[in-house]
C-alpha positions as CSV (number, residue, x, y, z in Angstrom):
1,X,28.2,30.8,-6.6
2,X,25.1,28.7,-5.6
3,X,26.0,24.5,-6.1
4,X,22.9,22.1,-6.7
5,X,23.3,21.1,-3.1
6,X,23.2,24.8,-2.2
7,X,19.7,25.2,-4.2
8,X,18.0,21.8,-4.7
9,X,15.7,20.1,-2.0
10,X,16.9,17.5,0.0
11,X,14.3,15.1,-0.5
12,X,15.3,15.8,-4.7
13,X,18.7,15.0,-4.0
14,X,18.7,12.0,-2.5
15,X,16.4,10.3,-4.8
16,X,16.8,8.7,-8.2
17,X,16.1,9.5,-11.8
18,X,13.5,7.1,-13.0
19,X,15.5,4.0,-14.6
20,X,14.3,3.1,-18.5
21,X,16.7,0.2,-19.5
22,X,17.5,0.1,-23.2
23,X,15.5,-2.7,-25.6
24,X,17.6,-2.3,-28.3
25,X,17.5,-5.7,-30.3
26,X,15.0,-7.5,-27.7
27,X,11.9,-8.4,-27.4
28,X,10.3,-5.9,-25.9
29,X,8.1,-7.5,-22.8
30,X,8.8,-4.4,-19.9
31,X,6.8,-2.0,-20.2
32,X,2.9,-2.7,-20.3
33,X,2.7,-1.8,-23.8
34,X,-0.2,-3.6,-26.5
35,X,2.1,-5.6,-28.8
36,X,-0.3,-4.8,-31.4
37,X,-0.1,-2.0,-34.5
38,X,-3.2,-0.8,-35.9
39,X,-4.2,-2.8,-39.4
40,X,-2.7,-0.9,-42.1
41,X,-6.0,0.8,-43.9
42,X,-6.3,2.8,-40.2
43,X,-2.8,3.7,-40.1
44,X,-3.4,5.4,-43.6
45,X,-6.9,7.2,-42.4
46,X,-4.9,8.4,-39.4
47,X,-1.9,9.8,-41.0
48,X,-4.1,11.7,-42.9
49,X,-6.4,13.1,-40.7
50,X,-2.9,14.2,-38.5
51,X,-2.2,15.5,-41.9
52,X,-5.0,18.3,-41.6
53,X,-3.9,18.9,-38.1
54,X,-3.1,23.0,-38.0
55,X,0.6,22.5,-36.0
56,X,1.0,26.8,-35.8
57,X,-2.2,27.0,-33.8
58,X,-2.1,26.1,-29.6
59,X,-4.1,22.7,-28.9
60,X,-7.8,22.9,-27.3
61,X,-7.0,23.6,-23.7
62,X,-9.9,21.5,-22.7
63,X,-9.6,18.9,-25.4
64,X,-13.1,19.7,-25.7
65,X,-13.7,16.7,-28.7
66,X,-11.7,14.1,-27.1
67,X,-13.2,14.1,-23.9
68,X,-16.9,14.1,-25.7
69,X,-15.0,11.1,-27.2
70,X,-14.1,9.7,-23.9
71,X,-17.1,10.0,-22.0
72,X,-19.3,8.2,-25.2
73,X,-17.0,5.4,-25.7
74,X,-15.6,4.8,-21.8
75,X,-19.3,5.3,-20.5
76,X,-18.1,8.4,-18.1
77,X,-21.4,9.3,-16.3
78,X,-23.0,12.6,-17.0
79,X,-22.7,13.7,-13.6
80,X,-18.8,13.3,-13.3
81,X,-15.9,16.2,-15.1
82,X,-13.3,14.7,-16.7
83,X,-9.6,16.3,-16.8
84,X,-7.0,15.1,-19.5
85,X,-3.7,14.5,-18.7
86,X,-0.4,14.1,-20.4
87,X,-0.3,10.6,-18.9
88,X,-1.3,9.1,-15.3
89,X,1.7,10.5,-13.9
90,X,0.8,14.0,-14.6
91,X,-2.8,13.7,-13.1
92,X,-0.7,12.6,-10.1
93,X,1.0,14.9,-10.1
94,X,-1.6,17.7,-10.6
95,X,-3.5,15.6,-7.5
96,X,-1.1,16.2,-5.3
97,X,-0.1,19.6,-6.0
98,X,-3.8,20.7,-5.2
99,X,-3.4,19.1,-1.8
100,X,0.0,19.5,-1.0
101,X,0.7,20.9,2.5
102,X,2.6,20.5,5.8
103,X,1.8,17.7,7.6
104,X,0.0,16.2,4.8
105,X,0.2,12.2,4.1
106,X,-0.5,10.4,1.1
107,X,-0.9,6.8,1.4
108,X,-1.1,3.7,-0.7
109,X,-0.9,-0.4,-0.5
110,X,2.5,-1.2,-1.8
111,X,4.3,-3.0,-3.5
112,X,1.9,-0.4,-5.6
113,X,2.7,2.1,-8.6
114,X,6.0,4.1,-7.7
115,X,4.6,7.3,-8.4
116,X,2.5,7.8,-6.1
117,X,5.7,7.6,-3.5
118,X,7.9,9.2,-5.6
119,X,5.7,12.1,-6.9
120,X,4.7,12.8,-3.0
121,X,8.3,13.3,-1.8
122,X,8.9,15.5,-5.1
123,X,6.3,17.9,-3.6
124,X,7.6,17.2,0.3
125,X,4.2,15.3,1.0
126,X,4.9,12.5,3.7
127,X,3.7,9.0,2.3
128,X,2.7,5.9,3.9
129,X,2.8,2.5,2.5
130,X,0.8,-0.6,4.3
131,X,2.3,-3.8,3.6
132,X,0.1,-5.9,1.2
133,X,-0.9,-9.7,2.7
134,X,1.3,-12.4,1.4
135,X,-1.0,-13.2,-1.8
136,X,-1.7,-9.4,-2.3
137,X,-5.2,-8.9,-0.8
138,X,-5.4,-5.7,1.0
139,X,-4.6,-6.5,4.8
140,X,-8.0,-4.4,6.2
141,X,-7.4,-4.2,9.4
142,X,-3.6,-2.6,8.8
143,X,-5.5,-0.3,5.8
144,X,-8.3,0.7,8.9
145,X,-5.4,1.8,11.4
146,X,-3.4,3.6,9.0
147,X,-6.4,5.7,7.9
148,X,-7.7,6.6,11.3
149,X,-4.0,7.0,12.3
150,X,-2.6,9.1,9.4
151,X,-5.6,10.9,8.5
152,X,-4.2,10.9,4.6
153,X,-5.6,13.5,2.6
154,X,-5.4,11.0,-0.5
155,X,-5.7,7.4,-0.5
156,X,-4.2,5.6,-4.1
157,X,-5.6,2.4,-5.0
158,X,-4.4,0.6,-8.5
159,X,-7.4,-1.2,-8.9
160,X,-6.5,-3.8,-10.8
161,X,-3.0,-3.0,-8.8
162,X,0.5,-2.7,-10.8
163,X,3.2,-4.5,-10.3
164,X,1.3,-7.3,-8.8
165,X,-1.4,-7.6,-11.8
166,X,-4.5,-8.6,-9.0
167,X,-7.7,-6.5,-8.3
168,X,-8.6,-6.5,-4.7
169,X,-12.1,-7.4,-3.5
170,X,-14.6,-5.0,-4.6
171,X,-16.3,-4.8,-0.7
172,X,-12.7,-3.9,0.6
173,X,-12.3,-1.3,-1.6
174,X,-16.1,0.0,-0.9
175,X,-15.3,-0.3,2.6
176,X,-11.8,2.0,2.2
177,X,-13.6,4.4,0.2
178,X,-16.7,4.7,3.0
179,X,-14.0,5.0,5.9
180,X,-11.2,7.5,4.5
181,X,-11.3,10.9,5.5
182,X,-10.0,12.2,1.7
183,X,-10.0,11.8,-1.5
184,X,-9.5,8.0,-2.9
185,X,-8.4,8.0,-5.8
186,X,-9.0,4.2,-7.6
187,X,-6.8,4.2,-10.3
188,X,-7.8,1.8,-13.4
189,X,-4.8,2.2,-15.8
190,X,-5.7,-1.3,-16.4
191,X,-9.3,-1.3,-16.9
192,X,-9.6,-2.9,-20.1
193,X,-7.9,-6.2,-19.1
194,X,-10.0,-6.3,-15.6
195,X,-13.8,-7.4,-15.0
196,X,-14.8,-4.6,-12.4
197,X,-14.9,-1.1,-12.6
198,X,-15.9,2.1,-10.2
199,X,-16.2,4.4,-13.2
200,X,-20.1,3.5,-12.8
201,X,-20.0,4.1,-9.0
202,X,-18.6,8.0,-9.2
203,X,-21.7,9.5,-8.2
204,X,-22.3,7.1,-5.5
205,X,-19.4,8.4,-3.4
206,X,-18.4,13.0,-3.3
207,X,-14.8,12.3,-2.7
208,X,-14.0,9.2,-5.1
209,X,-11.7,10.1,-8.3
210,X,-11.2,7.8,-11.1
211,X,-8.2,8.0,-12.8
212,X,-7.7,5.9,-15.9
213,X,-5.3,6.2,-19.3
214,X,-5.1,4.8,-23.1
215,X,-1.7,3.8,-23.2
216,X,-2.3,0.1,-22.1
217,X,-4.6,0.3,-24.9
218,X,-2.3,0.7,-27.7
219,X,-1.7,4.3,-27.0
220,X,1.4,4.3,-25.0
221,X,2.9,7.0,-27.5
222,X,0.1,9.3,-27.2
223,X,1.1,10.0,-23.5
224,X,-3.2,10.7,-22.3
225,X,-4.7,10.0,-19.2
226,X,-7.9,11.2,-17.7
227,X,-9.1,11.5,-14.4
228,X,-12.9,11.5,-13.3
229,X,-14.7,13.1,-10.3
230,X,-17.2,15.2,-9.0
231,X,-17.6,18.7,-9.9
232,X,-16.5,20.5,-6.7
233,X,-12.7,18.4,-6.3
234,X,-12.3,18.6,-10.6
235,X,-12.8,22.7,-9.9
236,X,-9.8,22.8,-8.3
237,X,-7.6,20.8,-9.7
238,X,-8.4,22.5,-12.9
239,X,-7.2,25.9,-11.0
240,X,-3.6,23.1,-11.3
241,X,-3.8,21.9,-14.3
242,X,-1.0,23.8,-17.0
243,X,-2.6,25.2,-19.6
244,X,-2.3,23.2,-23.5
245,X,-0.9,19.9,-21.3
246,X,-2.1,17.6,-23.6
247,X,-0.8,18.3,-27.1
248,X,-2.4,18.8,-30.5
249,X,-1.7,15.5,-32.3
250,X,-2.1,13.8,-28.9
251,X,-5.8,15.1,-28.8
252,X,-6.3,14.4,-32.5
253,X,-4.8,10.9,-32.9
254,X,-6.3,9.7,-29.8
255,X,-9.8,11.2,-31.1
256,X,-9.5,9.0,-33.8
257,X,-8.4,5.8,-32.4
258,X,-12.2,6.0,-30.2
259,X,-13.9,6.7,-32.9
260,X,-12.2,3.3,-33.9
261,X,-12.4,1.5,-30.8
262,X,-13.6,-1.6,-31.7
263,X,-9.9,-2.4,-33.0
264,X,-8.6,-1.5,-29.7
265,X,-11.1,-3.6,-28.1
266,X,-10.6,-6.6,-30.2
267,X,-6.7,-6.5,-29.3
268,X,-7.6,-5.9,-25.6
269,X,-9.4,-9.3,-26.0
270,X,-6.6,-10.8,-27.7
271,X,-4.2,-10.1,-24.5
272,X,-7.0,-11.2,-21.6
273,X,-7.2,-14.4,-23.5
274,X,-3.0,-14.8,-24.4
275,X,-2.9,-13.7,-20.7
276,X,-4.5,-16.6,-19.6
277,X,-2.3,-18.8,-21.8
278,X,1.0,-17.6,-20.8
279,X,-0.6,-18.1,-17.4
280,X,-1.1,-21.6,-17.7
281,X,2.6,-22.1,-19.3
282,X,4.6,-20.2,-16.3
283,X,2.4,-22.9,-13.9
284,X,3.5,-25.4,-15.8
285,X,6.9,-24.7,-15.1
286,X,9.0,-26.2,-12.4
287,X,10.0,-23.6,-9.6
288,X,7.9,-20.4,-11.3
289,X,4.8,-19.5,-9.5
290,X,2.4,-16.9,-11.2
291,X,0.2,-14.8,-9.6
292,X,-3.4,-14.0,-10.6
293,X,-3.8,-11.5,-12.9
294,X,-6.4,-8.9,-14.4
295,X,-3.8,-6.6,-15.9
296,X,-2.2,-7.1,-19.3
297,X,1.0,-8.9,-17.6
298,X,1.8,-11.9,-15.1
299,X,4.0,-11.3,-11.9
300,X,5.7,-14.5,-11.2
301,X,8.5,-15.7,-8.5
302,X,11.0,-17.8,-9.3
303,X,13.4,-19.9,-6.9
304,X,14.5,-18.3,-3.7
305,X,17.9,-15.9,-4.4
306,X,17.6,-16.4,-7.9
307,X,15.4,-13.2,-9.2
308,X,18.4,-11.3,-10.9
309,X,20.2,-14.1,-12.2
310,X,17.0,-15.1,-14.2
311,X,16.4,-12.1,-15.3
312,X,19.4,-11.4,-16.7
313,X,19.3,-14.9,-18.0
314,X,16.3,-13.9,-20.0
315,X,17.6,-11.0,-20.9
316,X,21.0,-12.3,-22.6
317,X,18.4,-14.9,-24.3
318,X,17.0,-11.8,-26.2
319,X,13.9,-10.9,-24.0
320,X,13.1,-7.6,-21.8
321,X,11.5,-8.6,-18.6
322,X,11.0,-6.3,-15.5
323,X,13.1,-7.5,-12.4
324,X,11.2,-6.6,-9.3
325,X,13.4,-8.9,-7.4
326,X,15.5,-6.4,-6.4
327,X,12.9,-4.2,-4.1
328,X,12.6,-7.6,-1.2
329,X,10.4,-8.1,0.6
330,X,6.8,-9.2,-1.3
331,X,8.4,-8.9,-4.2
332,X,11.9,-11.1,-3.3
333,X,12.6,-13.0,-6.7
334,X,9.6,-12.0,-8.7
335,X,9.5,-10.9,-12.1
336,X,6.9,-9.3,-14.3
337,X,6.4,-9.9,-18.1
338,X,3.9,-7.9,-20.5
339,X,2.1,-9.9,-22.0
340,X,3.0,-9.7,-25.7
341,X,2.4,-11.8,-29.4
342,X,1.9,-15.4,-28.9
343,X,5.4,-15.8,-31.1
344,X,6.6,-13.2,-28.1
345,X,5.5,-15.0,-25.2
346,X,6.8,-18.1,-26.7
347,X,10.0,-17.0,-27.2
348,X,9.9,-15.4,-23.3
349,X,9.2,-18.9,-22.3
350,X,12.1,-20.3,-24.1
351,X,14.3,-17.7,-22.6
352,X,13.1,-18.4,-18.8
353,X,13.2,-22.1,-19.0
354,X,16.8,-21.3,-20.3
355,X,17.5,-19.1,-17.6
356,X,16.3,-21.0,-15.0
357,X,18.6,-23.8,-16.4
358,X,21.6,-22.1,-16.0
359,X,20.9,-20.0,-13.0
């Protein structure tokens, strides 16, 4: 009788589920997520329309009215298709599937988003990570050799980039997109929070993707991402692409929060200002050094061999942090916080300068 080690990949087995701590009873400050809920009037219009929703029928398989949705109110250009997803990681996913081959690399800047390494050795893709300059700038000339070197069919880059919360240099990133032999795929999950954008730029360039999502929005629940791109590469991922992937009430529900938009764009306001505050409180703070940030959280370091302790300092003090510590390297002793309420980020502070106290 066959054994999972008998059956299952290597390069499955030796990896790990994806870890999602519990935030029972915390403040919840993890996870990217708008702190806000919609003002009560729009919960009651939504719940109704959702109401009319026919649940024994199959969803649009092209979300035909959402995506008409997305391109008026996210500016999509004419030119460009646009694929929904359930989530980023599924338009990864689908990405990679399309391309997936021997001898095929995928590559990245890291520290970066974990899935594009894990979802690559899922499929048995190699991956390649170049090392990120000390601040987080894209090192160029490493970037330059590892594209003429590995030849990567795809090329990720988080622009504004997760977990560090910068956005690279706009020239450097014209400059990758000019010199890589594949698809580049600039990945704006954090768009709203950042001042630059290539959505504007996708007919400039025939193998540039644009992959984007509403879940730092306010729609984390909705699970909807979308990706962007030129006719010809869209084609075939579409040939990918399961059919009904993106769910009924999904479609529906985030079809109504565009045609509201301006609530979600007065809360993204409310964050890129709170963002800056919280900024301005973590340098204030002896031994805690934030980093720049044009994401809807702040990556900070605290004192060397520490990162854990603090975190778990916070943590017992009733707030849900993300330790990065643990990873080294870049990333030795730094944590990341979403920003959150003002009350929330107040009480986050309380809990660090706690922590660090006792650590």
């Amino acid at each position: 009788m066959a054994t999972p080690a008998d059956l299952v990949r290597p390069q499955i087995r030796e990896l790990s589920a994806y870890p999602v701590p519990s935030s029972q009873g915390l403040v919840k400050l993890d996870a990217m997520e708008n702190p806000y809920e919609w003002p009560a009037s729009l919960q009651s219009a939504w719940a109704e329309r959702l109401s009319r929703v026919a649940m024994n029928r199959y969803p649009d398989p092209q979300g035909t009215r959402l995506t008409l949705a997305l391109r008026r109110v996210m500016q999509v250009p004419d030119a460009a298709r646009l694929m929904l997803g359930n989530g980023s990681d599924e338009l990864i996913q689908i990405l990679l599937m399309a391309v997936a081959a021997p001898g095929r690399v995928i590559m990245a800047p890291e520290p970066g988003f974990v899935m594009y390494r894990m979802i690559s050795r899922w499929l048995g893709l190699e991956f390649v990570g170049v090392p990120l300059n000390e601040d987080f700038s894209l090192d160029m000339p490493a970037m330059e050799r590892a594209l003429d070197t590995h030849q990567p069919a795809v090329v990720f880059l988080a622009y504004p980039n997760n977990p560090t919360g910068n956005r690279w240099s706009r020239q450097d990133v014209e400059s990758l997109i000019a010199r890589a032999p594949g698809l580049v795929v600039v990945d704006e999950a954090y768009g709203p929070f950042a001042d630059d954008s290539f959505l504007a730029d996708l007919d400039r360039y025939e193998r540039l993707l644009v992959m984007r999502t509403v879940s730092k929005l306010g729609l984390a629940g909705l699970r909807l991402g979308y990706l962007c791109g030129p006719a010809p590469w869209m084609d075939e991922l579409e040939k990918v692409r399961l059919p009904y992937n993106v769910n009924v009430l999904t479609q529906v529900a985030a079809e109504f929060a565009l045609d509201h938009h301006e609530v979600l764009d007065e809360q993204a306001a409310a964050i890129r200002r709170d963002r800056e505050v919280l900024h301005q409180s973590l340098e204030s703070i002896s031994g805690v050094k934030p980093f720049p940030s044009e994401a809807n959280f702040v990556l900070f370091r605290v004192p060397r061999g520490k990162g854990r302790v603090v975190f778990e300092g916070i943590r017992d003090r009733g707030v849900l942090i993300k330790d990065l510590s643990g990873q080294g390297g870049l990333l030795a002793d730094c944590l990341r916080v979403t920003v959150g309420t003002p009350a929330e980020n107040q009480q986050f502070l309380e809990a660090l300068k706690g922590a660090l106290a006792t650590a």
